[in-house]
C-alpha positions in Angstrom: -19.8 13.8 9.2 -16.9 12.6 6.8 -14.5 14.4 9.3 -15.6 12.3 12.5 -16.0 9.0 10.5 -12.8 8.5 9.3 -10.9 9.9 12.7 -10.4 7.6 15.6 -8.9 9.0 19.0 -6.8 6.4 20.8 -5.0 6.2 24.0 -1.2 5.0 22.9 1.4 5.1 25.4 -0.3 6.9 27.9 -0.9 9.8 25.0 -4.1 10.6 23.5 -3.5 9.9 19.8 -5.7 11.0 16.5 -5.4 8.5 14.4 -6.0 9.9 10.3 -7.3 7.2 8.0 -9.4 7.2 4.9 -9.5 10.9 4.1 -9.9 12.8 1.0 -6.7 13.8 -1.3 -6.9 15.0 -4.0 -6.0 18.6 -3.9 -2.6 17.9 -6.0 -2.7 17.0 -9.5 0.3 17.1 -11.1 -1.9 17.0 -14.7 -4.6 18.6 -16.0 -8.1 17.0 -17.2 -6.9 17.8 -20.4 -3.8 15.5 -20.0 -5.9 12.8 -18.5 -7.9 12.5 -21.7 -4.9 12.3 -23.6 -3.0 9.8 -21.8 -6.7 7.9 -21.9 -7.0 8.5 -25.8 -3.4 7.3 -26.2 -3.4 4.6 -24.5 -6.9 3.0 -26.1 -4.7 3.5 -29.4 -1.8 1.7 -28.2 -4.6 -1.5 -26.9 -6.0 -1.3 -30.6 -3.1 -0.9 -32.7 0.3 -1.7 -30.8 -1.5 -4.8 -28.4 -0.1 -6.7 -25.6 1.7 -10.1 -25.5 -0.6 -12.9 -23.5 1.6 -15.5 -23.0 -1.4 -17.6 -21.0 -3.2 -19.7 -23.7 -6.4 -19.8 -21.5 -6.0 -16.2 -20.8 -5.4 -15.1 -24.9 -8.8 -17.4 -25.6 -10.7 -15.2 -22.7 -9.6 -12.1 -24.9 -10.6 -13.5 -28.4 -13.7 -14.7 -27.0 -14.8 -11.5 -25.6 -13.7 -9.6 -29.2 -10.2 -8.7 -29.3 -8.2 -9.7 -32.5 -5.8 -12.5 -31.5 -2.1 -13.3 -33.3 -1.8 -16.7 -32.3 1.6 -17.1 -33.7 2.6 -13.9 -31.6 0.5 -14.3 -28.7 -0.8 -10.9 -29.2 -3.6 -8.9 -28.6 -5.4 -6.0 -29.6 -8.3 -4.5 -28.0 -11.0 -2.3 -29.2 -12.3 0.9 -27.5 -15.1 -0.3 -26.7 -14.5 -3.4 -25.1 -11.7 -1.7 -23.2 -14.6 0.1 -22.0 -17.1 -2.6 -21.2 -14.7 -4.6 -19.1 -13.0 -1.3 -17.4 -16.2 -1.0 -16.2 -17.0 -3.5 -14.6 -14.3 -3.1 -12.1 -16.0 -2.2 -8.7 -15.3 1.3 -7.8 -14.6 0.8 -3.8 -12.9 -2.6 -2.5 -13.0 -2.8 1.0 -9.9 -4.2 2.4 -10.7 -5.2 5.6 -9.6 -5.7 9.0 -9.8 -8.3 11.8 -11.8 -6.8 14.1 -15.3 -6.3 15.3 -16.0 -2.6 15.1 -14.6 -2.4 11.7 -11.9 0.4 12.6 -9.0 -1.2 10.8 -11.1 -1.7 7.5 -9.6 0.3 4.3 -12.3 1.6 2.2 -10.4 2.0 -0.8 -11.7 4.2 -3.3 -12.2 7.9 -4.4 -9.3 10.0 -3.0 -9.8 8.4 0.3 -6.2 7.9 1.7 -4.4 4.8 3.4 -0.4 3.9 3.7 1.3 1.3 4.7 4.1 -1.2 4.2 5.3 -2.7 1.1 7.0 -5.3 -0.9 8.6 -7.3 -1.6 12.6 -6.8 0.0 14.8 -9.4 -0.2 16.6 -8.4 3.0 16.0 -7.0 6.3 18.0 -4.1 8.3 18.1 -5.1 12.0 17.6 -2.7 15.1 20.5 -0.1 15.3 22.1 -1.9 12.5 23.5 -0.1 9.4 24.0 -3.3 7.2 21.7 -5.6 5.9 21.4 -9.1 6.0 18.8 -11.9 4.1 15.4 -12.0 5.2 14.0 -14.9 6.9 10.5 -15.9 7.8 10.7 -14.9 11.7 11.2 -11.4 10.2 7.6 -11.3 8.5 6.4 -12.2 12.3 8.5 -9.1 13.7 7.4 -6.7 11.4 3.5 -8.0 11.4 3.8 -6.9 15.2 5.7 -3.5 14.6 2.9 -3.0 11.9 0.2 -4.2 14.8 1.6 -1.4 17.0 2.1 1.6 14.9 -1.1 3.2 14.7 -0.5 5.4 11.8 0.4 2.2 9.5 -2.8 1.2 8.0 -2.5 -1.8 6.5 0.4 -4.4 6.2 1.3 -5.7 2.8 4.1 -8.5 3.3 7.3 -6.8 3.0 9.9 -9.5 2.7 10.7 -12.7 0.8 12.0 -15.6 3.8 14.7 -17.1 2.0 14.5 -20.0 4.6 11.9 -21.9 3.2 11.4 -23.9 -0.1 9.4 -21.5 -3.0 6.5 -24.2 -2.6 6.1 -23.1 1.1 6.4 -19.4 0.7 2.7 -18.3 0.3 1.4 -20.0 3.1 4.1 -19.1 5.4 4.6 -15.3 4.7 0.3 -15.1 4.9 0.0 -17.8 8.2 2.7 -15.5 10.1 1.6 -12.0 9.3 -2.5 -12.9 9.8 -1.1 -14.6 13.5 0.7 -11.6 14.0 -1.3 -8.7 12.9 -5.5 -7.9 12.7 -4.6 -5.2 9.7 -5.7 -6.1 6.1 -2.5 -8.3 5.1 -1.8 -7.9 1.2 1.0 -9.8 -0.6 1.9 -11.2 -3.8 2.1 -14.9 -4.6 4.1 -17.2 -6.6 2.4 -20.7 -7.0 -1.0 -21.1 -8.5 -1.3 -23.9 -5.3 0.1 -21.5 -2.8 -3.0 -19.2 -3.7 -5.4 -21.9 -3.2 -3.7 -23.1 0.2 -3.6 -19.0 1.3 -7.0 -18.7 0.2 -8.4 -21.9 2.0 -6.3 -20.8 5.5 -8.5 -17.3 5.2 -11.2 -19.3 4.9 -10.8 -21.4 7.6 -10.0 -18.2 10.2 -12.7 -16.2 8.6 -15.3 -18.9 9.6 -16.3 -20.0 6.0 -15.7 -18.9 2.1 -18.6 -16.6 2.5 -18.0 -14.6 5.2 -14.3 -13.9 3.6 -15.8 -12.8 0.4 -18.2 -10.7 2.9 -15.0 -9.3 4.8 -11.8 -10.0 2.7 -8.9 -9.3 5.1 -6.4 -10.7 2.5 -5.9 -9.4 -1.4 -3.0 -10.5 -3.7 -0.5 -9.0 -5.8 0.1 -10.0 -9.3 2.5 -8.7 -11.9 2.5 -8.0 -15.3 6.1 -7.2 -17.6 6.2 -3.9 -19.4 6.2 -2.9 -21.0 2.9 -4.8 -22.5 3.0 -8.3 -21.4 1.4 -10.8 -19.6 3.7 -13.5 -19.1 2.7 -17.3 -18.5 2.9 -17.4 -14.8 0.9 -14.4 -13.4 -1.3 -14.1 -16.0 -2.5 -18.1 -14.6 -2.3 -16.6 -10.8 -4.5 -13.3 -11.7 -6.9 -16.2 -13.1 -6.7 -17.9 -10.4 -7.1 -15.0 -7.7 -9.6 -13.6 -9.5 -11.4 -17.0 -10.5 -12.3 -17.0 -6.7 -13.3 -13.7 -5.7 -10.2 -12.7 -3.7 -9.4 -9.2 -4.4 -6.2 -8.3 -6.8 -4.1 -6.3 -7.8 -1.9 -6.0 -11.5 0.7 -3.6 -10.5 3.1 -2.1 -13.8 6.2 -1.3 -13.2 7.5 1.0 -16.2 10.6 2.3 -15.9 11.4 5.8 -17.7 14.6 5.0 -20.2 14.5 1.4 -20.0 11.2 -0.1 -19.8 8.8 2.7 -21.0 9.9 6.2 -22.6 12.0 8.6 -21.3 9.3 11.3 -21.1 7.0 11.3 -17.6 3.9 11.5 -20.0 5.4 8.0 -22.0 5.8 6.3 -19.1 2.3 7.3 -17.8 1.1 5.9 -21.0 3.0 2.4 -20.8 1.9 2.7 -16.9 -2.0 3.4 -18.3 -1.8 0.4 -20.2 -0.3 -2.3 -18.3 -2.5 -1.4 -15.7 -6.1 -1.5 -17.8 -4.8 -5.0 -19.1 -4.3 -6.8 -16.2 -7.8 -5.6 -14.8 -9.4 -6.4 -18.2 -8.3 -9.6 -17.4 -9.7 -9.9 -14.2 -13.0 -8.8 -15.3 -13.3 -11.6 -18.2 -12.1 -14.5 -15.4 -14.6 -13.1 -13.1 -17.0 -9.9 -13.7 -16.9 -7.6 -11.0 -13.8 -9.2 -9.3 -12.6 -6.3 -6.6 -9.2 -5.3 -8.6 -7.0 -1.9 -7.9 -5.6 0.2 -10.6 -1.8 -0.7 -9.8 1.1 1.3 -10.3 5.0 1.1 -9.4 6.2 3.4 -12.2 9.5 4.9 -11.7 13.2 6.0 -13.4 16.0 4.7 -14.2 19.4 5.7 -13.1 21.2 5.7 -16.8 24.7 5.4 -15.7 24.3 1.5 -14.6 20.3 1.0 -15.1 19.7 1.0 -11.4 15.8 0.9 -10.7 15.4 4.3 -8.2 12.9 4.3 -5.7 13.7 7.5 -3.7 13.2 9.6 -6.9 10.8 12.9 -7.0 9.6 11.8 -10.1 8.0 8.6 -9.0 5.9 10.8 -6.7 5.0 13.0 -9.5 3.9 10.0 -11.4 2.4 8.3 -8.8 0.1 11.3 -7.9 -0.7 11.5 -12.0 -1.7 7.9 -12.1 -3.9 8.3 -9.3 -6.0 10.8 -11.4 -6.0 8.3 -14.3 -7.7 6.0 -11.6 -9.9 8.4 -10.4 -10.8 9.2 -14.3 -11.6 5.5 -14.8 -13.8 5.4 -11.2 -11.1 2.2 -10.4 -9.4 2.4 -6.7 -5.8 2.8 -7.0 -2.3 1.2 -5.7 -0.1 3.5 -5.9 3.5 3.8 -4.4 5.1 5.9 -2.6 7.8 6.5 0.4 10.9 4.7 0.4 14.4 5.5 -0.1 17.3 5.2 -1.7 19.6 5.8 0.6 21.2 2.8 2.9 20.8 4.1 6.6 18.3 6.0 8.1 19.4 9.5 7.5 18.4 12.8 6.1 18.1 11.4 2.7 15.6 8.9 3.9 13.9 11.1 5.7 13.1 13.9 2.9 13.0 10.9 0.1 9.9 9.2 2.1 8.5 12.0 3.0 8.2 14.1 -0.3 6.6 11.0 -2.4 4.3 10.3 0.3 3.1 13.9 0.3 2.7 14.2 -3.2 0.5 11.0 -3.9 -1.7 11.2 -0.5 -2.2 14.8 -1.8 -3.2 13.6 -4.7 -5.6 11.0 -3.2 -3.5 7.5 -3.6 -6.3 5.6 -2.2 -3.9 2.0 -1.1 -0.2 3.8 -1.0 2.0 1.1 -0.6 6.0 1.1 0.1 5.7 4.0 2.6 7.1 2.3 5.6 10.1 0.6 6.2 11.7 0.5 2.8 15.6 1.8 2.1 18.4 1.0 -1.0 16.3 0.9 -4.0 13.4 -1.1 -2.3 15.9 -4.2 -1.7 16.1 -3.5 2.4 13.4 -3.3 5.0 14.7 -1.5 8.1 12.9 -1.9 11.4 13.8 1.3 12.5 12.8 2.9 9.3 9.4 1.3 10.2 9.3 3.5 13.3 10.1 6.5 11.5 7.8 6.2 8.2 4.9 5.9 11.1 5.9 9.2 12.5 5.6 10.6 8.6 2.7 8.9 7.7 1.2 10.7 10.6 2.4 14.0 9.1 1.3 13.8 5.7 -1.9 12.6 6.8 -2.4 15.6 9.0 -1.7 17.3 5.6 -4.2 15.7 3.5 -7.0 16.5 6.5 -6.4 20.2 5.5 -7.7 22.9 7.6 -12.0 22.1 8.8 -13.6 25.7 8.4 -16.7 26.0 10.5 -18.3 28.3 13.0 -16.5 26.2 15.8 -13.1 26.4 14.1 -13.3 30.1 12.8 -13.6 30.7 16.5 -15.1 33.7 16.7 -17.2 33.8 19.5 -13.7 33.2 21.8 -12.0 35.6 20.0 -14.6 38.4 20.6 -14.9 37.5 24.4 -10.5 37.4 24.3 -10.2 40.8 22.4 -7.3 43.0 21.6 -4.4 42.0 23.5 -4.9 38.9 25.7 -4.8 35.1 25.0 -6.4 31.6 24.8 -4.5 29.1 26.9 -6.9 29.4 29.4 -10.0 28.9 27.2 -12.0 26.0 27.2 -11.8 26.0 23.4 -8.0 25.2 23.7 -8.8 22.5 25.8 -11.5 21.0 23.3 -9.2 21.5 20.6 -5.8 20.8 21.6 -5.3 17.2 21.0 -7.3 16.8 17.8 -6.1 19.8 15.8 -2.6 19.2 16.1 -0.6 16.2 15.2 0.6 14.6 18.2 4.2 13.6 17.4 5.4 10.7 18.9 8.8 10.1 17.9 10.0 13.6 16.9 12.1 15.4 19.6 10.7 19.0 20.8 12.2 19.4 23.8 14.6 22.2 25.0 18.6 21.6 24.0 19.3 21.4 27.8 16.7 18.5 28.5 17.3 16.9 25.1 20.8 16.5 26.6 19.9 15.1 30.3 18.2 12.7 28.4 20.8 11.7 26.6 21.3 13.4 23.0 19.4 11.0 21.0 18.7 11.7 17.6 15.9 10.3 15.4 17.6 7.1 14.0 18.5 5.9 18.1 14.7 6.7 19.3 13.4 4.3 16.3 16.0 1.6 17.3 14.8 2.0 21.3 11.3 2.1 20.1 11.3 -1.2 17.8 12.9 -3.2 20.9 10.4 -2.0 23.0 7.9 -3.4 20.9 9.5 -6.1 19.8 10.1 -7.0 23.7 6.4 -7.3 24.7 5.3 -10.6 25.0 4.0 -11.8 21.6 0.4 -12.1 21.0 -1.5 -14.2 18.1 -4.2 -13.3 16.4 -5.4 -16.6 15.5 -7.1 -18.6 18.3 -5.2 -21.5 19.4 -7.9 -24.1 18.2 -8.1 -22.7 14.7 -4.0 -22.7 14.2 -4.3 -26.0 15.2 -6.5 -26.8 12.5 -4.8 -24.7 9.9 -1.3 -27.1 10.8 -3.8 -29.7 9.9 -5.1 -28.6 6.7 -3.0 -26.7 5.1 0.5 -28.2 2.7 3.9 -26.9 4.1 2.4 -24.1 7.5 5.5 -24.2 9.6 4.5 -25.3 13.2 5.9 -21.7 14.8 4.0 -19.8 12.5 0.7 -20.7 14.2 2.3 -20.7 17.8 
């Protein structure tokens, strides 16, 4: 029943395609239980005797008020077990990021080790078609890549992956949201900068989802907010995690420990740094709002020590990704974990096993929201169309991974193979038939044809076929997601919406 719930077979292309969403990880855990309960144990000692910095005056009363010993002069806090405890749990333990769409077939049920990846952010430039540069991002990319995201099936959500650099930071929220909802039906995620752009991007999901209730029913946005480590929550997002949380919008308090520079060395440090950042900015949450839909984040990763470089192709970022997804699963909170870019510039073989390898690791560890895995190259500063294109066609592999291998009476086959027998074959059977299209991943940019026909068709390689691919998409004639009458509306209501947004 699981199996056929979570696996929708689509027509794309002329191709029958299976489309792998929401299934179980878990099956790699780069820890033991025992190591979970130490990093746990660790890190309620580093809450109660270390602290964290609040720099948010309403925020650092929330915390003495709920039984935390305050330093006012320092702005810290420290947090007993048990209230750690109390307010960790009362974190939901599935948020449904939804969709835009009646059936409910782009919904992300995020929880568990049920499995989703998608996009990321947030770049600060963008890597055209074909191109092997990079140039600023604007605010007509974030419609482009809403409508690559639209069309690539194995992309399951899209979190906003660039920061337009065309528009005045008072207009930014409202502009990346308007032109990814108008341009894609897939949960949109992004982070936020002004405590009024949330309000505005809250109040234009309102107005498309028909009222505040039926958003908080089907919430097809969520926001990202960020904490420092390590151990801080500085003045600004402390206020928008308030704020998000304040009005029932689900969030997420990503950490982004470094190993060497921001958080120990040692995986098993930075885990610890990771732990904590993480439990603070959802025990914040939880005191603005009990039983606000938050996500475990994490972004840990190393540092390159010859220049401090942030790395974001790294093995160990999997490796710790994957581990923080059992601290997640430990504390019964759904996870945001990342996973899948590179560090490498152009869309080459170091991109390709980079991407791949991280996103293995943490869908096989059951990442339940694995952001990052499409579209990102150089240390997370670039998103690449073409990249886009590819990361689908890996996203579709790994998935077929964390599906595993359904053992049954129908799949053991042996009824077929009796009536086959020693020495003949299957092609023929109607069991092949049946099977064919939903066993198998169904590649659909990878190349398996014979040398001669791959040359009659012109020698492409991966990195051209993405390129031909995006134009095609990009080509079709646009279509928005938000009816005519309603964008209307939103140019009326809401501060600073660019016209062509909504058009």
């Amino acid at each position: 029943m699981y199996y056929e719930k979570n696996l929708e077979i689509i027509s794309i292309e002329r191709r029958i395609v299976k489309v792998r969403k929401g299934l179980k990880g878990g099956r790699y855990k780069p820890i033991s239980d025992e190591d979970v309960q130490k990093i746990h144990e660790t890190s309620l000692r580093v809450l109660e005797e270390v602290g964290i910095q609040v720099n948010f005056p309403e925020a650092l009363d929330l915390f003495r008020n709920a039984g935390a010993k305050v330093d006012s002069n320092l702005s810290i806090v420290k947090i007993p077990r048990e209230l750690v405890e109390e307010l960790v749990h009362k974190a939901p333990s599935v948020v449904c990021l939804t969709g835009r769409e009646e059936n409910g077939t782009l919904d992300c049920e995020i929880g568990g080790e049920k499995v989703y990846l998608g996009t990321g952010g947030t770049a600060l430039n963008v890597q055209d078609p074909g191109s092997r540069g990079s140039r600023r991002a604007k605010l007509e990319d974030i419609v482009a890549m809403a409508r690559l995201v639209e069309a690539l099936d194995n992309i399951h959500f899209y979190m906003i992956n660039v920061y337009p650099h065309d528009l005045a930071a008072e207009d930014v929220d409202v502009n990346r949201f308007g032109a990814a909802l108008n341009n894609t039906r897939k949960h949109v995620m992004g982070g936020v900068y002004t405590v009024e752009g949330v309000r505005n991007v809250i109040k234009m999901a309102e107005i498309i989802a028909g009222s505040a209730k039926k958003l908080r029913e089907r919430p097809f946005i969520s926001m990202i907010t960020c904490p420092i480590s390590p151990f801080k929550l500085d003045k600004t997002y402390a206020h928008l995690t308030m704020e998000v949380a304040r009005r029932g919008i689900p969030v997420v308090v990503p950490a982004e420990p470094l190993c060497g520079a921001t958080a120990p060395m040692t995986l098993a440090g930075n885990l610890v740094v990771q732990n904590v950042d993480s439990l603070a900015g959802i025990m914040l949450a939880q005191l603005v709002n009990p039983g606000t839909p938050t996500l475990y984040g994490c972004i840990s990763s190393i540092t390159d020590l010859r220049d401090m470089k942030y790395l974001s192709g790294a093995v160990e970022m999997g490796v710790m990704n994957a581990a923080s997804a059992q601290m997640a699963q430990f504390y019964g909170i759904p996870i945001y974990a990342t996973a899948g870019m590179s560090d490498s510039k152009v869309n080459d073989a170091q991109a390709g096993y980079e991407s791949a390898i991280t996103s293995l690791m943490v869908a096989l560890a059951g990442g339940n929201f694995i952001h990052d895995a499409a579209g990102f190259l150089e240390f997370c500063m670039t998103a690449s169309f073409d990249k886009l294109v590819i990361d689908n066609e890996i996203i579709g592999m790994v998935m077929r991974a964390v599906e595993g291998i359904r053992v049954n009476d129908e799949t053991l086959a042996f009824d077929i193979i009796k009536k086959v027998g020693p020495g003949g074959h299957f092609v023929s059977e109607r069991h092949t038939r049946r099977h064919m299209r939903t066993e198998l991943y169904q590649p659909q940019l990878s190349d398996r044809e014979s040398r001669e026909k791959w040359y009659a068709e012109g020698a492409e390689d991966t990195w051209r076929r993405a390129t031909k691919k995006v134009r095609d998409i990009l080509g079709r004639p646009r279509q928005s997601f938000i009816p005519k009458e309603i964008g209307c509306l939103l140019k009326e209501e809401i501060p600073g919406l660019k016209s062509f947004v909504m058009e």
